[in-house]
MIDOSE-1310 file (N, C-alpha, C; in nm, 2 decimals, decimal comma, always signed):
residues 240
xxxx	-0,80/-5,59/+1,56/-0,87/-5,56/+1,44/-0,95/-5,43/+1,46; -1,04/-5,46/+1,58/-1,14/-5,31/+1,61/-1,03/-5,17/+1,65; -0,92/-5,21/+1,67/-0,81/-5,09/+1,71/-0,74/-5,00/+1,56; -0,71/-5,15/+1,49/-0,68/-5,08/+1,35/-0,78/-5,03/+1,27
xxxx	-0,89/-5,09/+1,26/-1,02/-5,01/+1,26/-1,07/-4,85/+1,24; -1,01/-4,84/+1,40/-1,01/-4,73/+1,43/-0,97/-4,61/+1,42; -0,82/-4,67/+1,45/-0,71/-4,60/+1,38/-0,71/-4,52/+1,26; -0,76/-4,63/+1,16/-0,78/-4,63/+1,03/-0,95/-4,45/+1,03
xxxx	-1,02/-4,48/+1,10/-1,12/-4,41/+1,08/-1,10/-4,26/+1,15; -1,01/-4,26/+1,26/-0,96/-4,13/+1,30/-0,88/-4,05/+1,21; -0,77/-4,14/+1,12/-0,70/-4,07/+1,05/-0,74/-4,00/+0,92; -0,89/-4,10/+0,87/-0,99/-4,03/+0,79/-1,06/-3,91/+0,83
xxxx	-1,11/-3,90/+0,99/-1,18/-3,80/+1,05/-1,06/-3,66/+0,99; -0,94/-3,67/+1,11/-0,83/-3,56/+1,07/-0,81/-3,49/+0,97; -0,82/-3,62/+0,86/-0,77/-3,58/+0,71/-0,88/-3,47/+0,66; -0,98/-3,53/+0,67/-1,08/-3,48/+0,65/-1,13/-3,32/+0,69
xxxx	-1,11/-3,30/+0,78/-1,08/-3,16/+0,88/-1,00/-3,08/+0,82; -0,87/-3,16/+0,83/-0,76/-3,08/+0,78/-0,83/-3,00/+0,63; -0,86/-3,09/+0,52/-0,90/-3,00/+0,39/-1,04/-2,93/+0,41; -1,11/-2,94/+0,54/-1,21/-2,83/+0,56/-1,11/-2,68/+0,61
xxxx	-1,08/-2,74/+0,70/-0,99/-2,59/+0,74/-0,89/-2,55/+0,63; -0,85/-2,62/+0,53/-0,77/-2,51/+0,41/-0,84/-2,51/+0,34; -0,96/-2,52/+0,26/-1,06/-2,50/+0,21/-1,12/-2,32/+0,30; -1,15/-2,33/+0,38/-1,19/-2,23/+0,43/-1,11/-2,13/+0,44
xxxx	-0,98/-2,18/+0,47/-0,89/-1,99/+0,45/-0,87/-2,01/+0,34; -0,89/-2,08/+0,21/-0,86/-2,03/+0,10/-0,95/-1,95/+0,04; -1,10/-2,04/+0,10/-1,17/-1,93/+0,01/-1,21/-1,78/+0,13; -1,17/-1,79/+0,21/-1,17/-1,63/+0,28/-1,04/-1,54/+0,25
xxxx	-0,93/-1,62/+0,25/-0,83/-1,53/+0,23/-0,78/-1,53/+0,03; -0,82/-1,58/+0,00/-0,78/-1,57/-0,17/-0,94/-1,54/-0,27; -0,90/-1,45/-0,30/-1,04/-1,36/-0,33/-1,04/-1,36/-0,51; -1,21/-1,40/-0,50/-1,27/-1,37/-0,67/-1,15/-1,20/-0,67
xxxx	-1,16/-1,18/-0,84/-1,17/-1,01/-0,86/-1,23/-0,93/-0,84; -1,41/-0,96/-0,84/-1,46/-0,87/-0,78/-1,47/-0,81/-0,64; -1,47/-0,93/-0,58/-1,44/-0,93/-0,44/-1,30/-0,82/-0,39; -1,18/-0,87/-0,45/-1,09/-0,80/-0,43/-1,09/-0,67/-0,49
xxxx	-1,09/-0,65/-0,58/-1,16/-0,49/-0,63/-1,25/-0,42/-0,53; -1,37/-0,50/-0,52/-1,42/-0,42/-0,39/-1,37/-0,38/-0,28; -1,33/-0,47/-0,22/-1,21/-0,45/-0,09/-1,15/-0,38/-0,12; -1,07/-0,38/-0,21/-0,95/-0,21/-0,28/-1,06/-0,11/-0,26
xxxx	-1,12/-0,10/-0,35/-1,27/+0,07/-0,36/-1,26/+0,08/-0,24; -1,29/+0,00/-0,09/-1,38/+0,03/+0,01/-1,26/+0,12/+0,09; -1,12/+0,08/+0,04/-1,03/+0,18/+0,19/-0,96/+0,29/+0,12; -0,94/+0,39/+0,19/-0,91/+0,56/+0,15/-0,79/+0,49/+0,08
xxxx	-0,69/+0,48/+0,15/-0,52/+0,47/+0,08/-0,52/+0,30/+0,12; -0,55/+0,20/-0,03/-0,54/+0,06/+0,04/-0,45/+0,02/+0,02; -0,38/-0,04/+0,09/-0,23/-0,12/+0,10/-0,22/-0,24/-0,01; -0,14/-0,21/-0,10/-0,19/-0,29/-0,21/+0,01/-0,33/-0,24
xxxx	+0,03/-0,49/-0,27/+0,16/-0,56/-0,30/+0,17/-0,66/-0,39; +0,24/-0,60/-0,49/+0,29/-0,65/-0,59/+0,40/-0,77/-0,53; +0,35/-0,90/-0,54/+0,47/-1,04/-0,47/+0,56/-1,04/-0,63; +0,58/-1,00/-0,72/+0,63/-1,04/-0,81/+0,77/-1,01/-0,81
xxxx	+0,85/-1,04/-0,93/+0,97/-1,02/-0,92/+0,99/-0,82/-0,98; +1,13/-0,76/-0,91/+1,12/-0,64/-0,95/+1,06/-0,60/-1,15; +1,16/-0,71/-1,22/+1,14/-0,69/-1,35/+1,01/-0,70/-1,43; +0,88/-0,76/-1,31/+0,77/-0,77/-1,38/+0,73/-0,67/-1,37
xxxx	+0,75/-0,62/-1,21/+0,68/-0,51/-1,16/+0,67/-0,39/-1,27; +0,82/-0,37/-1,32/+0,82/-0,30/-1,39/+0,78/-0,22/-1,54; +0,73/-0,38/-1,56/+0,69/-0,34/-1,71/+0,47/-0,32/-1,69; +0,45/-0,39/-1,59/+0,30/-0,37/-1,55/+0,26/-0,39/-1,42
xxxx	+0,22/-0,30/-1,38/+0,10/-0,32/-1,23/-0,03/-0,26/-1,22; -0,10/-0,31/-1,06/-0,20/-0,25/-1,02/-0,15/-0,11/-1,01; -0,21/+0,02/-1,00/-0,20/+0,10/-0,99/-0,15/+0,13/-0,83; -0,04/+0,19/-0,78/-0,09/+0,21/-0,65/+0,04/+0,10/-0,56
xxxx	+0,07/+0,02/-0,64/+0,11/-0,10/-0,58/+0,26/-0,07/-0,56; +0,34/-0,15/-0,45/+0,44/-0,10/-0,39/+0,53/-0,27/-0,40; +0,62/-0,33/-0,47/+0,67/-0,44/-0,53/+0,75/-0,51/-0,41; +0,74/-0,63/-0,38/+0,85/-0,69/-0,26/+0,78/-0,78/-0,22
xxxx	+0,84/-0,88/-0,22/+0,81/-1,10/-0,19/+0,88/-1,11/-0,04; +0,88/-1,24/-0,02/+0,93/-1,30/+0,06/+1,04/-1,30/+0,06; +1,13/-1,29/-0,05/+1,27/-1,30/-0,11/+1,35/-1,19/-0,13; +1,27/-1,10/-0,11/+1,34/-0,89/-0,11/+1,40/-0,92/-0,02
xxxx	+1,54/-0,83/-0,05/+1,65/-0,80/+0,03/+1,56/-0,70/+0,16; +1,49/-0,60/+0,09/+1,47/-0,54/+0,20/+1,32/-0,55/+0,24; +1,25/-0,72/+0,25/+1,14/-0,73/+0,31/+1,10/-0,67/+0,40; +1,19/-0,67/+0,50/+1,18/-0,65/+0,67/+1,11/-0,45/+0,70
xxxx	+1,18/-0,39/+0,57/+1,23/-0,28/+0,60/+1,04/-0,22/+0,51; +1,02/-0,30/+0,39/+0,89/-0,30/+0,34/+0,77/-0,34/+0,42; +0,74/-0,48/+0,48/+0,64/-0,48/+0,61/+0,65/-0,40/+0,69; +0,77/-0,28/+0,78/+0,75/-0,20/+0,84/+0,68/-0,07/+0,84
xxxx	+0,64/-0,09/+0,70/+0,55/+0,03/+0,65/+0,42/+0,02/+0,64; +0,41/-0,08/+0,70/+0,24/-0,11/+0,66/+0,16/-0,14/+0,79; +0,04/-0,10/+0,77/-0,01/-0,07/+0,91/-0,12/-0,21/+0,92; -0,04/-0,29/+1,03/-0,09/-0,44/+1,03/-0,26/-0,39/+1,07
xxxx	-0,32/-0,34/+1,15/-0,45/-0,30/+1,14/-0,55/-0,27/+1,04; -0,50/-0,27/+0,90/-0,54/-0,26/+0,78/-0,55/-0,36/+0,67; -0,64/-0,37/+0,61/-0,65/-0,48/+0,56/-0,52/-0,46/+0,40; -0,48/-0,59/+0,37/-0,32/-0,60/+0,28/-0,34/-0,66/+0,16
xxxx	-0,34/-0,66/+0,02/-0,45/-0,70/-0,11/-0,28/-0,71/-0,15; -0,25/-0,82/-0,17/-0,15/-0,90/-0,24/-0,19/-0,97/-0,35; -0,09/-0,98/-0,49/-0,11/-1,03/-0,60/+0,03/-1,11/-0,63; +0,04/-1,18/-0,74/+0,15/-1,25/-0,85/+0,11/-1,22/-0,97
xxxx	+0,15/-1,36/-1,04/+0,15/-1,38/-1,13/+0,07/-1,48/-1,18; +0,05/-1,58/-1,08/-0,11/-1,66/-1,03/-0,12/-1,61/-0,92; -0,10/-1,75/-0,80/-0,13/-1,70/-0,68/-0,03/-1,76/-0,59; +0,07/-1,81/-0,65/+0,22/-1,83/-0,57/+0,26/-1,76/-0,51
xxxx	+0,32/-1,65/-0,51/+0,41/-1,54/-0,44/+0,30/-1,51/-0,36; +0,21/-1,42/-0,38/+0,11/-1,38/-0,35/+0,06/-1,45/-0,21; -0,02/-1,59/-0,21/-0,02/-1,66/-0,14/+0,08/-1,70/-0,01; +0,15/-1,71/-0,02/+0,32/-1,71/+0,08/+0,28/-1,64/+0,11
xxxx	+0,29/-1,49/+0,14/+0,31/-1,36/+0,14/+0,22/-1,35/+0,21; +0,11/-1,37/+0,21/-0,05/-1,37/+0,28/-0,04/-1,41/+0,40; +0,03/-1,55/+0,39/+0,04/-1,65/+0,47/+0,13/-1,60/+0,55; +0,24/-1,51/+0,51/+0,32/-1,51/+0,62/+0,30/-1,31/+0,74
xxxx	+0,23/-1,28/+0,63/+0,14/-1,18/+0,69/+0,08/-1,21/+0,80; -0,01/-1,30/+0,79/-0,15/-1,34/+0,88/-0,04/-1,38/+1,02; +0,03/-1,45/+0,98/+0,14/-1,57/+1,09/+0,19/-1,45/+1,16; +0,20/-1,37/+1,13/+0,28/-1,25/+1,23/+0,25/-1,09/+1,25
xxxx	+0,07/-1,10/+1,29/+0,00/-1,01/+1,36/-0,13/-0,93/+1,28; -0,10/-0,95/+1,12/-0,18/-0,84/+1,07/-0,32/-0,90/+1,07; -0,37/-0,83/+1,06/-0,53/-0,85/+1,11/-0,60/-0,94/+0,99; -0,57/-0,85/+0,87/-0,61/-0,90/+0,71/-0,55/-0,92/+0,64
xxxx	-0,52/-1,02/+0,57/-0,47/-1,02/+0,41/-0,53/-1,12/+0,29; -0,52/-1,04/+0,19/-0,58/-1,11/+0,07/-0,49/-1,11/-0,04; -0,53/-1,24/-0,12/-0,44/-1,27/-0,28/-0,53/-1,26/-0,35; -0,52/-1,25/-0,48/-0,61/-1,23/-0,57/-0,59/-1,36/-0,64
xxxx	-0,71/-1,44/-0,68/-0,73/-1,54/-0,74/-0,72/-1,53/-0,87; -0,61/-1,63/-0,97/-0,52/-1,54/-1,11/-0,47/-1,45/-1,14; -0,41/-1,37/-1,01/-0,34/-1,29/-1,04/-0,32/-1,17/-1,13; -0,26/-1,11/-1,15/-0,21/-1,02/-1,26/-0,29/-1,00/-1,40
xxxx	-0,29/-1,16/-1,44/-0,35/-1,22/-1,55/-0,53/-1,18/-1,56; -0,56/-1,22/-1,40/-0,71/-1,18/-1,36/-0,75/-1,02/-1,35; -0,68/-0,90/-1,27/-0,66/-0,80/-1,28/-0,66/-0,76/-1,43; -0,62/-0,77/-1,48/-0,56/-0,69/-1,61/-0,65/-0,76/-1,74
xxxx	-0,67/-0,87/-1,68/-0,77/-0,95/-1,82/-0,96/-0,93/-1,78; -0,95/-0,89/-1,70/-1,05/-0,87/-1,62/-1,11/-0,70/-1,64; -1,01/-0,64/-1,73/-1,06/-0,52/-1,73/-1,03/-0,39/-1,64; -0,94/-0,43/-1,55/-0,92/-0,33/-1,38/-0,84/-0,20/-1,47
xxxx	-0,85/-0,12/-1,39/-0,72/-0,01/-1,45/-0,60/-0,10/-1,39; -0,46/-0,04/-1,47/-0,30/-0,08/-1,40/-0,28/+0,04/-1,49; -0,11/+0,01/-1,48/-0,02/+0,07/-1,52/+0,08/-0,02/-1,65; +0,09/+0,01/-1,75/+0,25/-0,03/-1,84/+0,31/+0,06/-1,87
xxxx	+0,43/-0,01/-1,91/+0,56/+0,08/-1,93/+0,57/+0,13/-2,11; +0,48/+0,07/-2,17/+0,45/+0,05/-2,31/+0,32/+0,01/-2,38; +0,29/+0,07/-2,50/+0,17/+0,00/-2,59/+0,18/-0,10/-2,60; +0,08/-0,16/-2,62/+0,07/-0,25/-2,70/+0,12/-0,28/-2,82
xxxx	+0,20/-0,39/-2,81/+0,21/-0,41/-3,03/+0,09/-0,43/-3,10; +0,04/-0,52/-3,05/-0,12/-0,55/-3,14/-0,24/-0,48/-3,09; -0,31/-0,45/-3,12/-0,44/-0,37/-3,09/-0,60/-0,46/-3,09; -0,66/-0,44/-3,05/-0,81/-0,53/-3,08/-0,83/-0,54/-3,20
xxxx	-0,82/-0,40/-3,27/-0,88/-0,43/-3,42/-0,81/-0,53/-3,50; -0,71/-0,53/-3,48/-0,59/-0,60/-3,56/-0,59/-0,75/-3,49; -0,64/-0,77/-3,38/-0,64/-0,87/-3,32/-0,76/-0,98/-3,39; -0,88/-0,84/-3,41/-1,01/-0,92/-3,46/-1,02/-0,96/-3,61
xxxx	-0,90/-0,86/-3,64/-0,88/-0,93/-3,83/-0,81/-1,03/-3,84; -0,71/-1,08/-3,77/-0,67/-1,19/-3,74/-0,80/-1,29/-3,76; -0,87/-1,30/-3,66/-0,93/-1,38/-3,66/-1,04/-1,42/-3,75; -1,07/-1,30/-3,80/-1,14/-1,29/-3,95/-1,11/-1,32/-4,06
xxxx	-0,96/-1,29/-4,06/-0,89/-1,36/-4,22/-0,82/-1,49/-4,20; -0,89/-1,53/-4,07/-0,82/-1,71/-4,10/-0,94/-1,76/-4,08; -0,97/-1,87/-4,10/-1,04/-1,98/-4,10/-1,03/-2,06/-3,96; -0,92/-2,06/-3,92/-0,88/-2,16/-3,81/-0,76/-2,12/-3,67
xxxx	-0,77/-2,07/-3,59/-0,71/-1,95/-3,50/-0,69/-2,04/-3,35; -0,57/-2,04/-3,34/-0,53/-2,07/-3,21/-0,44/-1,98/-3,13; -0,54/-1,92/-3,00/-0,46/-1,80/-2,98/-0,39/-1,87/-2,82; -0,28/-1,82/-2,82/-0,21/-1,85/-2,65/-0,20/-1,74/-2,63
xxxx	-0,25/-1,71/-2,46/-0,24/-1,59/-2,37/-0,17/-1,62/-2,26; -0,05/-1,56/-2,23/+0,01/-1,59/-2,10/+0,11/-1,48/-2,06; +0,25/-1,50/-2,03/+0,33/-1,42/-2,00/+0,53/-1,50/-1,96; +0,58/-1,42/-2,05/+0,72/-1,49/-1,99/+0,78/-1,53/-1,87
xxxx	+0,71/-1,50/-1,79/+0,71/-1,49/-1,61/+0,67/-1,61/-1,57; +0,57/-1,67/-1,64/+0,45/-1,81/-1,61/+0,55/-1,90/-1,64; +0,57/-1,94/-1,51/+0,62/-2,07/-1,54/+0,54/-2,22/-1,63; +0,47/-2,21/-1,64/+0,34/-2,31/-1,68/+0,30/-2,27/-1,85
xxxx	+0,31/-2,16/-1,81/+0,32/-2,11/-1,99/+0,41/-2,14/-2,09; +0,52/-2,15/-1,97/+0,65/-2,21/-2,14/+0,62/-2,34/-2,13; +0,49/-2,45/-2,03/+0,48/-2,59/-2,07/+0,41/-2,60/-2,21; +0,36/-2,45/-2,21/+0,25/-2,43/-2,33/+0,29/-2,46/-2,43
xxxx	+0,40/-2,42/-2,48/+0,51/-2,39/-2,64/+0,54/-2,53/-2,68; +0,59/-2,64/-2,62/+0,61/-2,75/-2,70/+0,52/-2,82/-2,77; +0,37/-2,81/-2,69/+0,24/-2,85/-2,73/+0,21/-2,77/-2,81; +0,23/-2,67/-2,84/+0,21/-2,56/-2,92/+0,27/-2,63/-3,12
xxxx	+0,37/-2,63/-3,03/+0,49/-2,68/-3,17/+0,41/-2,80/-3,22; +0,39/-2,91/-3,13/+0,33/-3,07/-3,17/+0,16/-2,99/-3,26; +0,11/-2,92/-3,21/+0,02/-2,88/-3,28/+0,01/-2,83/-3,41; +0,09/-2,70/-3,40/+0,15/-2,68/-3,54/+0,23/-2,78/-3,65
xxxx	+0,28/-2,93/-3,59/+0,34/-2,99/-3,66/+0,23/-3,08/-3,77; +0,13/-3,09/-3,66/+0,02/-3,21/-3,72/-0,09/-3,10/-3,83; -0,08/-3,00/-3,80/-0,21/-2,93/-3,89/-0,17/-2,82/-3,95; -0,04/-2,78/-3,98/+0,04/-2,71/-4,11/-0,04/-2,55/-4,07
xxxx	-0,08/-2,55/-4,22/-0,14/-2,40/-4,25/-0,27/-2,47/-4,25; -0,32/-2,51/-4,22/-0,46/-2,52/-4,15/-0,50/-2,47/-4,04; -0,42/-2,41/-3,97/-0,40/-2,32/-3,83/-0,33/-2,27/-3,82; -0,39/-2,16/-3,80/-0,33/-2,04/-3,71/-0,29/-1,98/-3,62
xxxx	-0,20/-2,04/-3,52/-0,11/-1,96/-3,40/-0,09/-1,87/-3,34; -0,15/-1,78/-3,29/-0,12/-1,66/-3,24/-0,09/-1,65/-3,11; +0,07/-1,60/-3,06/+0,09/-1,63/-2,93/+0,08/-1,46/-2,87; +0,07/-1,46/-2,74/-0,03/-1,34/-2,69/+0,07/-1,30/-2,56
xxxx	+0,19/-1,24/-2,56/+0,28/-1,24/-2,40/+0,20/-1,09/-2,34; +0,15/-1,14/-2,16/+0,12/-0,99/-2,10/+0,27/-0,90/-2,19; +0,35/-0,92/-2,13/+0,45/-0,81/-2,20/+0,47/-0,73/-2,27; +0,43/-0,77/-2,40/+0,41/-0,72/-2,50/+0,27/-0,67/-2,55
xxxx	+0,18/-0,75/-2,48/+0,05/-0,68/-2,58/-0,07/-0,69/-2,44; -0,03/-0,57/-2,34/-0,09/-0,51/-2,21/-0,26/-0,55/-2,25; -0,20/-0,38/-2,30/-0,37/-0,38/-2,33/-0,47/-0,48/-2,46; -0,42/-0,54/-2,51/-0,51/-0,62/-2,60/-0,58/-0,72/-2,51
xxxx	-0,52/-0,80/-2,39/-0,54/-0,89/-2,30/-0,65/-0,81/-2,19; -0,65/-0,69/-2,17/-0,72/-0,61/-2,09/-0,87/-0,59/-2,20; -0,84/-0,56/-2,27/-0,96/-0,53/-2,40/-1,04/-0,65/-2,42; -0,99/-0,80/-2,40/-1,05/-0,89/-2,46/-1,13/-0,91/-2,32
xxxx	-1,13/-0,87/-2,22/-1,20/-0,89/-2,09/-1,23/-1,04/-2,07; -1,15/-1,12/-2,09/-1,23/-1,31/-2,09/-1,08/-1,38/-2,01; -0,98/-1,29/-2,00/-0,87/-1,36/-1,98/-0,87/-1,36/-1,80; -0,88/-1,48/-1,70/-0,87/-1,51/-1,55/-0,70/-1,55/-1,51
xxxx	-0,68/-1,63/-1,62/-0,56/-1,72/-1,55/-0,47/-1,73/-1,67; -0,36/-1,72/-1,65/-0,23/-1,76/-1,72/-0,14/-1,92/-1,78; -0,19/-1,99/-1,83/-0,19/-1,96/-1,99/-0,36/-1,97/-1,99; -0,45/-1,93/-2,09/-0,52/-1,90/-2,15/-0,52/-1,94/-2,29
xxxx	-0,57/-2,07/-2,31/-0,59/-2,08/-2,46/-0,69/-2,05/-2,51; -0,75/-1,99/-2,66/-0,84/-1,98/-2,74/-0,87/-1,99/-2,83; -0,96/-2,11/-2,90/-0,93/-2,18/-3,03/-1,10/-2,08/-3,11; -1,06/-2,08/-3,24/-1,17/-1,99/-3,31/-1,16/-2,06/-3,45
xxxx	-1,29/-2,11/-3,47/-1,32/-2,15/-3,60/-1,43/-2,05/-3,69; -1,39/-2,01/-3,79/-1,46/-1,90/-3,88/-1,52/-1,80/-3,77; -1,42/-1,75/-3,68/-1,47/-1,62/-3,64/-1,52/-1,68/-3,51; -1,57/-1,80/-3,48/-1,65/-1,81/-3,34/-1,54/-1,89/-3,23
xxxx	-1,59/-1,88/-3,08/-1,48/-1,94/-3,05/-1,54/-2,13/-2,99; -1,41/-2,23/-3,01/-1,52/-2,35/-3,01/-1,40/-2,43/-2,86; -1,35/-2,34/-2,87/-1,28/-2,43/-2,77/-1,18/-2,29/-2,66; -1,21/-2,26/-2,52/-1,09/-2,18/-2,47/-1,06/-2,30/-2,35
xxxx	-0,99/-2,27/-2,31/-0,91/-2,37/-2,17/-0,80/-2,28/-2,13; -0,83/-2,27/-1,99/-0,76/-2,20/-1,87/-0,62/-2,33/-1,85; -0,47/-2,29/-1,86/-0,42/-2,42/-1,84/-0,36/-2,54/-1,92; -0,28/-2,63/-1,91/-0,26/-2,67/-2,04/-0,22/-2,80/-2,07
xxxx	-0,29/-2,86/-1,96/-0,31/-2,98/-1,94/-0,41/-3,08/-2,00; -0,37/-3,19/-2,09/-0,46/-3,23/-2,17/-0,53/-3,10/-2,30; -0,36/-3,00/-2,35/-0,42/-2,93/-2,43/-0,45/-2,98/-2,56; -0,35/-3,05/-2,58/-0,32/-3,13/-2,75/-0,46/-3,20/-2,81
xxxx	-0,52/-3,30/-2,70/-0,64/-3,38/-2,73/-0,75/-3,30/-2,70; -0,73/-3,19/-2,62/-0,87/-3,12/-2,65/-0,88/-3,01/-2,79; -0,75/-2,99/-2,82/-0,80/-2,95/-2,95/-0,84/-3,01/-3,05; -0,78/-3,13/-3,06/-0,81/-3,24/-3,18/-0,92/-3,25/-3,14
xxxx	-0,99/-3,28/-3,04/-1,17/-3,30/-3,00/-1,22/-3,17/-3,11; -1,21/-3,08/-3,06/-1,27/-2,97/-3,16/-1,23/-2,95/-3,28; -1,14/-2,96/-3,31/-1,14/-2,94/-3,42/-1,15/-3,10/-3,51; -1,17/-3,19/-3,46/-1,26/-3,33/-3,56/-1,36/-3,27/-3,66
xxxx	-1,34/-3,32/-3,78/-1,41/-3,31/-3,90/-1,40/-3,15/-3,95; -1,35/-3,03/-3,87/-1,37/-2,91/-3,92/-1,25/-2,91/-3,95; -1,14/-2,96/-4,00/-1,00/-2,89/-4,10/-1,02/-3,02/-4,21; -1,03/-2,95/-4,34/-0,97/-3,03/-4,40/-0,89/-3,06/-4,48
């Protein structure tokens, strides 16, 4: 009994360790925006890596950024250019690719590396400069009459890339089924509308919901889990 006991309480001790030690490199090596932004400012030429797939790369990035994952044909030939003594500011789309990437940096000599905590989504909704390949379709102003000439405004922010985002659309649909023209939908792809998502400065993480009643906002949620019942919470007694 005193052995299984034991047993039992070492395996607790380990466990326990174990989520101190990834707790700690995550919060050293996966960085707020400002943090990472700072760390960009502080080096002359900073080594900066887009983990995403070429096609995202292409329609938006950090400025500066040089595109290639774990999965590039020619990884080998891309880490050869980079000077492991320098610190290495990795992004995605959250912090998937990104993360890996980090992780497989550190495992094989480089001194530094960082992911950016929400990714792309965080960069760009966050206000940072980047790069697109196109305007915007929608604009702020047009964005804010929207929300002025409805009553009742459900906006989704994400991107076709986000896996998690197309969990968004069916709940989307069940929503629009139960409350007609009583709401208003407005879906928000980085892709298409760069800069509006950059302008609204509130956007961290991918999907991004934003619910707005008469102009104010009463409900946003990072995520999209338990989205359906937290809008019916807020919006109780205000549609009628």
């Amino acid at each position: 009994m005193k052995n299984s006991t034991f047993k039992n309480s070492l395996t607790a001790i380990v466990f326990l360790l174990a989520i101190a030690v990834f707790s700690q490199n995550k919060s050293k090596n996966t960085l707020t925006l400002d943090s990472f932004y700072s760390k960009i400012q502080s080096q002359k030429s900073p080594q900066i890596i887009d983990a995403r797939g070429p096609d995202e790369f292409a329609l938006n990035h950090i400025i500066g950024a040089v595109n290639f994952n774990l999965e590039s044909k020619d990884y080998a030939k891309q880490v050869a250019k980079l000077d492991k003594t320098k610190p290495v500011f990795i992004y995605s789309i959250g912090a998937g690719r990104s993360v890996q990437l980090q992780n497989e940096l550190l495992k094989n000599g480089f001194a530094e590396a960082y992911s950016l905590e929400g990714g792309i989504a965080n960069w760009i909704g966050g206000g940072k400069p980047y790069f697109a390949n196109s305007k915007s379709k929608l604009t702020l102003a047009e964005y804010n009459k929207i929300i002025s000439d409805n009553k009742t405004v459900l906006v989704d922010i994400g991107s076709v890339y986000c896996g998690a985002c197309k969990k968004v659309k069916p709940i989307l649909e069940s929503i629009k089924a139960q409350y007609g023209s009583n709401l208003k939908i407005v879906e928000i792809d980085l892709e298409d509308n760069t800069q509006v998502i950059a302008d609204l400065k509130t956007i961290r993480v991918f999907p991004t919901l934003i619910l707005y009643q008469n102009g104010k906002i009463i409900l946003k949620k990072e995520g999209f889990e338990n989205l359906k019942n937290e809008v019916d919470v807020a919006l109780a007694s205000k549609i009628n």
